[in-house]
C-alpha positions in Angstrom: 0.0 0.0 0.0 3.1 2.2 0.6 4.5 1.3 -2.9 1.6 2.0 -5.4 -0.8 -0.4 -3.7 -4.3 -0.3 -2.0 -4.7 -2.8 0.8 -3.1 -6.0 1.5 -5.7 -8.4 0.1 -4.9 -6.7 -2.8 -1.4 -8.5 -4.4 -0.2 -7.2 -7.9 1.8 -9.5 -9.8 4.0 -7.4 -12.2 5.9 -9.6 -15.5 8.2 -7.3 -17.6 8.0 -7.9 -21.3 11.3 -8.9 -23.0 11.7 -8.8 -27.4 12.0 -12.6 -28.4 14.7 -12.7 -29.5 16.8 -9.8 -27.7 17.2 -8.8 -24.1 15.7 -5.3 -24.5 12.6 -4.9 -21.9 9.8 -3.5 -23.8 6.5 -3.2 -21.4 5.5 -4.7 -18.1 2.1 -6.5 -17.9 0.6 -6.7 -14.4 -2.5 -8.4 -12.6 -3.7 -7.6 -9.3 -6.0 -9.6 -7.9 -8.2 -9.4 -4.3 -7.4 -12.3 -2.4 -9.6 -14.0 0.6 -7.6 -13.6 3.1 -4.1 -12.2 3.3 -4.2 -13.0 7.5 -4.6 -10.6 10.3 -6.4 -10.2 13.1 -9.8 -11.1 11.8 -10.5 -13.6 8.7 -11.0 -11.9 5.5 -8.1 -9.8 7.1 -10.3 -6.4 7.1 -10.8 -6.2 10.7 -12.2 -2.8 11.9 -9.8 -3.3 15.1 -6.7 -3.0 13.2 -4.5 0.2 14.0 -0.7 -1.1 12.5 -0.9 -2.4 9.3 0.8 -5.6 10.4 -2.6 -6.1 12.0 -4.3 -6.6 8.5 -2.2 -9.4 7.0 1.0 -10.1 5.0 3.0 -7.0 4.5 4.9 -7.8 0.8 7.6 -6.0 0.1 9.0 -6.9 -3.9 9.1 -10.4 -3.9 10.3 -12.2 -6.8 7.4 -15.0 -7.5 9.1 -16.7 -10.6 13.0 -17.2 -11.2 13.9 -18.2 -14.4 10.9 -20.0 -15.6 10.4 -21.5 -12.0 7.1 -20.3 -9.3 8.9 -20.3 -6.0 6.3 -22.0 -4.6 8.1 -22.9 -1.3 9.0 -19.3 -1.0 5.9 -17.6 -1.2 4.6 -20.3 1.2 7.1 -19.4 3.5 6.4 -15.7 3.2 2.8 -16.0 3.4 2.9 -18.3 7.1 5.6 -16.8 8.9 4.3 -13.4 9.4 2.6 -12.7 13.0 -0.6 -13.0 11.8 0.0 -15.3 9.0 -2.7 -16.2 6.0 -5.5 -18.9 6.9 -5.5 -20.8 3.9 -2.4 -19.7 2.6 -3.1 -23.1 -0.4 -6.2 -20.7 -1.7 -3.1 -17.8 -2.0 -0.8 -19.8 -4.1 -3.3 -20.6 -6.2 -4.6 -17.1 -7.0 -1.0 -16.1 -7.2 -0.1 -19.0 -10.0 -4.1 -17.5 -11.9 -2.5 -14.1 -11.8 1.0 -15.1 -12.9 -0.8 -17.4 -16.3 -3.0 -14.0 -16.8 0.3 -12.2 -17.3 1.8 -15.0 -19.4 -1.2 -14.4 -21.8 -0.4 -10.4 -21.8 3.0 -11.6 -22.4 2.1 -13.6 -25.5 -0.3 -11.5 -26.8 2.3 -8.1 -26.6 4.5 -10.5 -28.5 2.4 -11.2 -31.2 1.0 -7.9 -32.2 5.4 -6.9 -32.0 6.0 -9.5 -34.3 2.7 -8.6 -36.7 2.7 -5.1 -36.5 6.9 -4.0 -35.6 7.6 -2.5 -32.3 7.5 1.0 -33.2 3.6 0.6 -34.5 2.9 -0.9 -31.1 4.4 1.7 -28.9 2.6 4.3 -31.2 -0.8 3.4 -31.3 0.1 2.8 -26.9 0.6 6.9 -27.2 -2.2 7.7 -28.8 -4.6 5.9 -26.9 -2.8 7.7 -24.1 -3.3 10.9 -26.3 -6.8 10.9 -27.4 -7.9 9.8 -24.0 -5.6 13.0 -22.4 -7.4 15.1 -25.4 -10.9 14.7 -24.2 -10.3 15.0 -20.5 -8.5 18.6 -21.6 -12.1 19.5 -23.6 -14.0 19.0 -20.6 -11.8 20.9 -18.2 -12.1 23.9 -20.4 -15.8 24.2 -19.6 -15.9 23.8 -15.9 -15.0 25.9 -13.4 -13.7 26.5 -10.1 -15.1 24.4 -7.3 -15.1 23.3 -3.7 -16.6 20.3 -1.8 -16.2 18.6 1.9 -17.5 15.8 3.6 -17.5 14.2 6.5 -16.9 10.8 7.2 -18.5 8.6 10.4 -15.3 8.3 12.3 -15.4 12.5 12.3 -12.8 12.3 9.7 -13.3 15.3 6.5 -12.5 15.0 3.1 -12.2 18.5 1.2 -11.4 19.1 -2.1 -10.6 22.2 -4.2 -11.0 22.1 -8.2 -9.4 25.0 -9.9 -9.5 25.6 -13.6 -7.2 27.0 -16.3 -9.0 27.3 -19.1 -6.4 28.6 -21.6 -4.6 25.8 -20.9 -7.5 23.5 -20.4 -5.8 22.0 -17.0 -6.8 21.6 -13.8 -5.5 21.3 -10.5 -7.6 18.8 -7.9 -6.4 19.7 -4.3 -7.4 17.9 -1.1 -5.5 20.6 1.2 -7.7 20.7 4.6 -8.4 16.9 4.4 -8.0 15.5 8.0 -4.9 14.2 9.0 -4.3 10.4 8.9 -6.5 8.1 11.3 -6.0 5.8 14.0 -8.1 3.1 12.5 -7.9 1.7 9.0 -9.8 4.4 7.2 -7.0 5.8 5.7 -6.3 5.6 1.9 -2.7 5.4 -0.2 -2.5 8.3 -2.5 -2.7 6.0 -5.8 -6.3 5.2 -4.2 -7.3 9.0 -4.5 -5.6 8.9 -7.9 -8.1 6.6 -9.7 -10.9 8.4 -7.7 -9.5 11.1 -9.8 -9.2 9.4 -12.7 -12.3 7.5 -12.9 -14.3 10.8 -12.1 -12.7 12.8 -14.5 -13.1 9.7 -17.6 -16.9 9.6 -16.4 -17.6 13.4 -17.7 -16.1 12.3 -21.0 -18.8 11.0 -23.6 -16.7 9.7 -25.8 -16.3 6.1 -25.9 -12.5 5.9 -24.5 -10.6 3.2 -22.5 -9.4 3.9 -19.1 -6.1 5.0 -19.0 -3.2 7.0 -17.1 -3.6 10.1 -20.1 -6.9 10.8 -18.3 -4.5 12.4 -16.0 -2.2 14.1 -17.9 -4.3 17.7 -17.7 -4.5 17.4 -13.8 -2.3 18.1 -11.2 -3.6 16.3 -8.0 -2.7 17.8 -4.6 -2.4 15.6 -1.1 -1.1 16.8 1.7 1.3 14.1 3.7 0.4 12.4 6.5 -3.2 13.2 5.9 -5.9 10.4 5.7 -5.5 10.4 1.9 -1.5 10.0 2.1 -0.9 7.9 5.1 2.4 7.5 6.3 3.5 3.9 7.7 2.6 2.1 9.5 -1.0 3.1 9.1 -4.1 0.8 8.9 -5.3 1.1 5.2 -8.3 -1.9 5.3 -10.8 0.5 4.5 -9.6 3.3 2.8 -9.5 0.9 -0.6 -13.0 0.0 -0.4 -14.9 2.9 2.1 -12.7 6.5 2.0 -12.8 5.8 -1.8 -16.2 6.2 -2.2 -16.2 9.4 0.1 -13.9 10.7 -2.3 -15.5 10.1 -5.3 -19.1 11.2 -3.7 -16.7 14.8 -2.6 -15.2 14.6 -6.3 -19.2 14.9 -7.8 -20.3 17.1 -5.4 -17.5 19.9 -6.1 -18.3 19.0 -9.9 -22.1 19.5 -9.2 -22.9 16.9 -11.6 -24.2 13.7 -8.5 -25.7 13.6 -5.6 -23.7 11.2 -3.2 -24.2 7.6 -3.7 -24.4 5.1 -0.7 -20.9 6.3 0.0 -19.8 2.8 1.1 -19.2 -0.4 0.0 -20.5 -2.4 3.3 -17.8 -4.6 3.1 -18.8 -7.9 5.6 -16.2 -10.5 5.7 -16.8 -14.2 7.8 -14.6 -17.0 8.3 -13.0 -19.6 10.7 -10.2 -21.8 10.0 -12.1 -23.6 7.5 -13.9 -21.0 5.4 -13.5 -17.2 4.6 -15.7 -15.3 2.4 -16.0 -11.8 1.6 -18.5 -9.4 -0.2 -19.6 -5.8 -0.9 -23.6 -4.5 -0.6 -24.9 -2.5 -3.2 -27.6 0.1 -2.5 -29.0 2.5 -5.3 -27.0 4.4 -8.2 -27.4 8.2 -7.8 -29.2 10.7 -9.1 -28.7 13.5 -11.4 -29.4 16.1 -13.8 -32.2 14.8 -15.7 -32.5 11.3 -14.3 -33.4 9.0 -11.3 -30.6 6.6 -10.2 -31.1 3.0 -10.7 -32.5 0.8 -7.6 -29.5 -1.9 -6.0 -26.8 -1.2 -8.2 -23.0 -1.6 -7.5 -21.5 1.6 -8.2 -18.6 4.1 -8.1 -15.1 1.9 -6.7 -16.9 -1.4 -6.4 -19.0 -1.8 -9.3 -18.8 -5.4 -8.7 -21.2 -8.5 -8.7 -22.3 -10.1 -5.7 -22.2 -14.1 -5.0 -25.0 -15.8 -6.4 -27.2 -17.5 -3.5 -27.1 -20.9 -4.5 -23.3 -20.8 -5.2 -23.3 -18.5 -1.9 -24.7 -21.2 0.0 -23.4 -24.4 -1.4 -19.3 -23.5 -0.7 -20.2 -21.6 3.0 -22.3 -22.9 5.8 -24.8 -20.0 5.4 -28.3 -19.8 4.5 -29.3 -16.3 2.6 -33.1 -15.5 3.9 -33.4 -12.3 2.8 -32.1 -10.0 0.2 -34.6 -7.4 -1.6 -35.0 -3.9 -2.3 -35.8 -1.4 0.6 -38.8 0.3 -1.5 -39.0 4.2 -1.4 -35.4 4.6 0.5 -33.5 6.5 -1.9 -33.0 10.4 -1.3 -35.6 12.5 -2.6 -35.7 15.4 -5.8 -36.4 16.7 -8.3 -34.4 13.2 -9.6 -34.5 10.6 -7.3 -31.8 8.7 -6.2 -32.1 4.6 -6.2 -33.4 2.6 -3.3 -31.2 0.4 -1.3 -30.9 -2.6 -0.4 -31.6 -5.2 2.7 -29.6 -8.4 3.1 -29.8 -11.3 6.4 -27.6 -13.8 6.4 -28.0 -16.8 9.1 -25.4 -18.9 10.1 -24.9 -22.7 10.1 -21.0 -22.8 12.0 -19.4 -20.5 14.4 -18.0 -17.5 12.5 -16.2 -14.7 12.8 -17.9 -11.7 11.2 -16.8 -7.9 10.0 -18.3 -5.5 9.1 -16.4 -2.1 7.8 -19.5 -0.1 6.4 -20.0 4.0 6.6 -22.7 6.4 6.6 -24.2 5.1 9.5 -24.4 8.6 11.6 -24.0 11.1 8.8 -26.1 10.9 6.0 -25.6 10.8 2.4 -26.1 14.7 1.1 -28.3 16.0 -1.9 -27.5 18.4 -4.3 -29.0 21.2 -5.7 -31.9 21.6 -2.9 -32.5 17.4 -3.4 -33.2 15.7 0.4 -30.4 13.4 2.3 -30.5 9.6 1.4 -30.9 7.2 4.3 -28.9 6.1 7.1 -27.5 2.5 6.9 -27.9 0.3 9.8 -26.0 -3.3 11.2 -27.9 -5.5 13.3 -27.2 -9.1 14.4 -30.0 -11.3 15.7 -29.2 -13.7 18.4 -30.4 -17.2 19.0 -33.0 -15.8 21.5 -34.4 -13.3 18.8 -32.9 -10.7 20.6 -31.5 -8.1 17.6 -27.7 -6.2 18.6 -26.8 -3.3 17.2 -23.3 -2.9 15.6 -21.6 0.0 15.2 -20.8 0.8 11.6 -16.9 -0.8 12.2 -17.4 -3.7 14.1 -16.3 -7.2 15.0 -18.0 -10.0 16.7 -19.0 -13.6 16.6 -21.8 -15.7 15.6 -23.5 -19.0 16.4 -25.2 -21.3 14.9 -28.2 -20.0 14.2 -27.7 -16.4 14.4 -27.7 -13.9 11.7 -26.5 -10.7 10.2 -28.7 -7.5 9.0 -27.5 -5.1 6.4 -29.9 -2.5 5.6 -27.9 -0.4 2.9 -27.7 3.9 2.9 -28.8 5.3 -0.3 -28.2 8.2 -2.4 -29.7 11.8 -2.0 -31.6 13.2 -4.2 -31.1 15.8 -6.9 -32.6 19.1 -7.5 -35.8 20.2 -5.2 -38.5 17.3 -4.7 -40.9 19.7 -5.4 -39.7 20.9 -9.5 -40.2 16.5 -9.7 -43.2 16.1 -13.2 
């Protein structure tokens, strides 16, 4: 996370790109890839407890995975068990690791073959003007916005600001996050490159034209973040949920400066389980949100997850869980003029004894409106014991289940956009 990364179950496998038939390197190909569990204090090794880093699994530094044509199997093995909190299924790890290491062999051959059918310096060409075009278009959108500002404020008391000032002329812009709140005690706090491609991915999302995400998005905007804040940790700082809950603040900050979205969810409500035998991990959608000119979809993944959720028969056939619940919370999602989309509510029971997570946000302060549109709804985590009795987590917590007991995700939503009363 200190060296370009995110969080620790997140392991990028980097393979340089060599000519055929000469030692010159010519690219690198690289495939990172969210593991189970990476160990730490909690399975799924995202435990709202952790303060040091070392508390949330593995810490890799560059580790050489394959030597001359050879996976170091008993090396990575080594590295991933002998750590203080070592992986739990560090057989699941070496698996992944070998998936990610073909994936870059493809890239590998692929890069090869369009060098040897199209010559090197066609390749590297058409790679700078993909980088060029896409560089282009962010530059015509810069030139017509204009100078912004945007804060909000996290759970934990944290605040994220941003300042967006505009050069026209030269169609840059500058993205500054001075004022942002120093870096946290807990593990909300998120490596620069995390705020990067919350930049980026903002920033590609205003252009229309049908371009591939790439690092020339950037090239117009200078991006400002202050060391040591929550957005540019220093070590040894707990980073679990900075990758997967400060990212979404940002990106909600990043849209309301713009003026463009109303805030989304703002979380991912990440709930990991596991005990020596089993480890799982997901993400929650609620609803997309709104903005100028339409209502935001109903239990969508969006923003920094945008991912799918297990399907409940696969769900429940490789984890001793049984899904009872999972539907729409009707009429949740922040009123406007354009509405945002409802949320969601999921209950899980469980059939073992489990150790369960929950990092989640936007359980005190709720998600804003823009442009006169109401606040979304708060989230909530509940976990209903054997005698009925329900428990209220906090929206960071830790604690353990029996057989039989379950946990309750009700989802925050989106605010609205625009006054509820301009709504046809």
């Amino acid at each position: 996370p200190f060296a370009g990364g995110t969080h620790l179950p997140d392991i990028t496998v980097v393979t340089p790109v060599f000519g055929e038939n000469s030692p010159d390197l010519l690219f690198f190909v690289a495939a990172r890839g969210h593991h189970a569990d990476i160990g730490g204090i909690a399975p799924g090794s995202m435990s709202p407890k952790a303060s040091r880093i070392e508390e949330e699994g593995i810490y890799i530094d560059p580790f050489k995975l394959v030597a001359r044509g050879r996976f170091r199997e008993a090396e990575a093995l080594e590295l991933l068990t002998k750590a203080p909190y070592p992986a739990r299924n560090p057989s699941q790890n070496i698996a992944d690791l070998k998936a990610q290491v073909a994936a870059n062999e493809k890239g590998v051959t692929e890069l090869r073959t369009m060098v040897r059918r199209y010559g090197l310096g066609t390749v590297r060409a058409y790679m700078g003007h993909v980088q060029d075009n896409a560089a282009e278009a962010v530059a015509r959108v810069i030139a017509k916005l204009k100078n912004s500002r945007f804060e909000v404020t996290t759970d934990q008391g944290g605040l994220i600001k941003v300042a967006i000032s505009i050069d026209r002329k030269a169609q840059r812009a500058t993205v500054d996050f001075t004022g942002t709140s120093a870096q946290a005690p807990d593990a909300f706090n998120a490596p620069e490159p995390i705020t990067r491609a919350c930049v980026l991915y903002v920033f590609r999302t205003l252009v229309d034209d049908e371009i591939p995400l790439n690092a020339g998005c950037l090239r117009h905007i200078k991006i400002v973040v202050p060391r040591g804040s929550m957005l540019k940790p220093r070590y040894p700082a707990a980073v679990a949920a900075g990758n997967v809950e400060t990212s979404q603040t940002i990106v909600n900050c990043l849209y309301g400066a713009l003026g463009v979205l109303g805030s989304a969810q703002g979380t991912m409500n990440n709930l990991t389980f596991g005990n020596e035998h089993f480890q799982y991990y997901e993400t929650i959608c609620s609803g997309a949100p709104a903005g100028e000119g339409f209502d935001g979809a109903a239990a969508v993944q969006t923003h920094m997850t945008n991912s799918r959720l297990t399907d409940p028969e696969v769900l429940e056939l490789r984890y001793p869980v049984l899904l009872e619940r999972f539907e729409i919370a009707r009429g949740s999602g922040g009123k406007g003029k354009w509405r945002a989309g409802d949320g969601t509510l999921r209950v899980i029971r469980f059939l073992e004894r489990m150790d369960c997570a929950i990092l989640s946000g936007f359980r005190k302060v709720r998600p804003f409106g823009l442009h006169g549109g109401e606040e979304g709804q708060l989230g909530e985590n509940w976990v209903r014991r054997k005698d009925g009795r329900l428990e209220r987590l906090k929206g960071s917590d830790q604690t353990v289940l029996e057989p039989g007991e379950a946990i309750i995700i009700k989802t925050p939503t989106g605010g609205g956009f625009g006054k509820k009363n301009e709504r046809s």
